[in-house]
Structures are given as structure tokens and as C-alpha cells.
C-alpha positions in Angstrom: 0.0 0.0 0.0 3.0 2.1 0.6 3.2 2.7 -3.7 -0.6 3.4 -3.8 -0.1 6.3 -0.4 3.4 7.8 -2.5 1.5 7.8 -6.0 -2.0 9.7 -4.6 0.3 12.2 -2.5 2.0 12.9 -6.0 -1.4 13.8 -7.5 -1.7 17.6 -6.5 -1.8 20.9 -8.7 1.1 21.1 -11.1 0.7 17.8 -12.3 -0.1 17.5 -16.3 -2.9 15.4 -15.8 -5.0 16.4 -12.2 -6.8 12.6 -11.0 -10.6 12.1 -10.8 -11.9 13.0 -7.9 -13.8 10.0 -6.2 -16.0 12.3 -4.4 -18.1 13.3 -7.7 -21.0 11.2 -7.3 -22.5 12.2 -11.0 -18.8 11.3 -12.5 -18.4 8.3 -10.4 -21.7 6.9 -11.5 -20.7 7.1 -15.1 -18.0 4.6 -14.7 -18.4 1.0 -14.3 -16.6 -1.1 -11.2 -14.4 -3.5 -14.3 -13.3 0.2 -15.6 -12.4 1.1 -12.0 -10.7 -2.2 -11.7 -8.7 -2.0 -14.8 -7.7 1.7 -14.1 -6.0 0.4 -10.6 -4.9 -2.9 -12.0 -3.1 -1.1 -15.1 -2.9 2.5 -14.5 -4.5 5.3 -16.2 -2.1 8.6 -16.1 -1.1 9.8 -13.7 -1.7 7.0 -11.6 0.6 3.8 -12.1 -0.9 -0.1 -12.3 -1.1 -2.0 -9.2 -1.7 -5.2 -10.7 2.1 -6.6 -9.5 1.6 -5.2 -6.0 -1.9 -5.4 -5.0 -3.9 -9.1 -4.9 -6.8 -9.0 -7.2 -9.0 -9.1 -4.0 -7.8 -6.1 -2.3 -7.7 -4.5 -5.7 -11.7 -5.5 -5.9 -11.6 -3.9 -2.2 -10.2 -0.6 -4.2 -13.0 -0.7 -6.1 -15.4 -0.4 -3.4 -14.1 2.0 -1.2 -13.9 4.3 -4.2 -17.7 3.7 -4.4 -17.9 4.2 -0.7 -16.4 7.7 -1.1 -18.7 8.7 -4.0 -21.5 7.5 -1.4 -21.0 9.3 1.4 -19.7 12.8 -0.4 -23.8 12.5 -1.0 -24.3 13.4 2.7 -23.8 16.9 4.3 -24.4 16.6 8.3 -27.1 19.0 9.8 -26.7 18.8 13.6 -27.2 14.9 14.4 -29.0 14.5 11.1 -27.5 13.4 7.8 -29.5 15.3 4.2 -28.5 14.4 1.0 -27.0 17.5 -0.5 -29.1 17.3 -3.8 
């Protein structure tokens, strides 16, 4: 996990290509969890392929908690209550 940490701290402004941001529930929803897979397993610029350092499973486990953070960016909390922010 070390190489996935080092690789998302080296996605900030400046690079040539800025990552998608997992939080955008409309742009999330428009890609399917095999193109999510492949895009970890492989790479997709500027992000490098995992596929030699990651089992297939806890690539799979990628998948979802990318999901998971397209989810909950959904929610805005409201005193002890959570409202969807659409």
C-alpha cells in the first residue's frame, strides 16, 4: 500500500494530468466497477498499475471503497441529522 499512499500524494496541482476525484457522485456513476478495476490494476495517467503489487482481491476492495467515497460525499451533516446534499 506504501506505492498506492506515495503515488495519490503525487497527485496535487502542477501535475499535467490532475486525477478524478472519487467524491463526484455524477462522474463516479458514469464509470463502471471492471473500468475502476482495470484503471487500478493497469494505470490510467497519472496514476501507475497495481496489478504486480496489489492481490486482485484487495484491488476489488479498491473498487469499493472508491464507491464508498462517491456515497458518502452524497451526505452533508445537519446537527445529528444526515441530508442528501441534492
Amino acid at each position: 500500500m506504501a506505492r498506492w499512499e506515495t503515488a495519490m500524494a503525487q497527485m496535487r496541482p502542477g501535475f499535467p494530468k490532475q486525477p478524478a476525484d472519487f467524491t463526484q457522485t455524477k462522474a463516479m456513476g458514469r464509470i463502471k466497477d471492471g473500468e475502476l478495476f482495470w484503471k487500478i490494476s493497469n494505470g490510467h495517467t497519472p496514476m501507475p498499475g497495481f496489478a504486480a503489487d496489489v492481490s486482485e482481491t484487495d484491488r476489488w476492495q479498491l473498487v469499493n471503497y472508491v464507491r464508498y467515497l462517491a456515497k458518502i460525499s452524497e451526505y452533508k451533516y445537519l446537527g445529528n441529522r444526515r441530508t442528501p446534499t441534492r
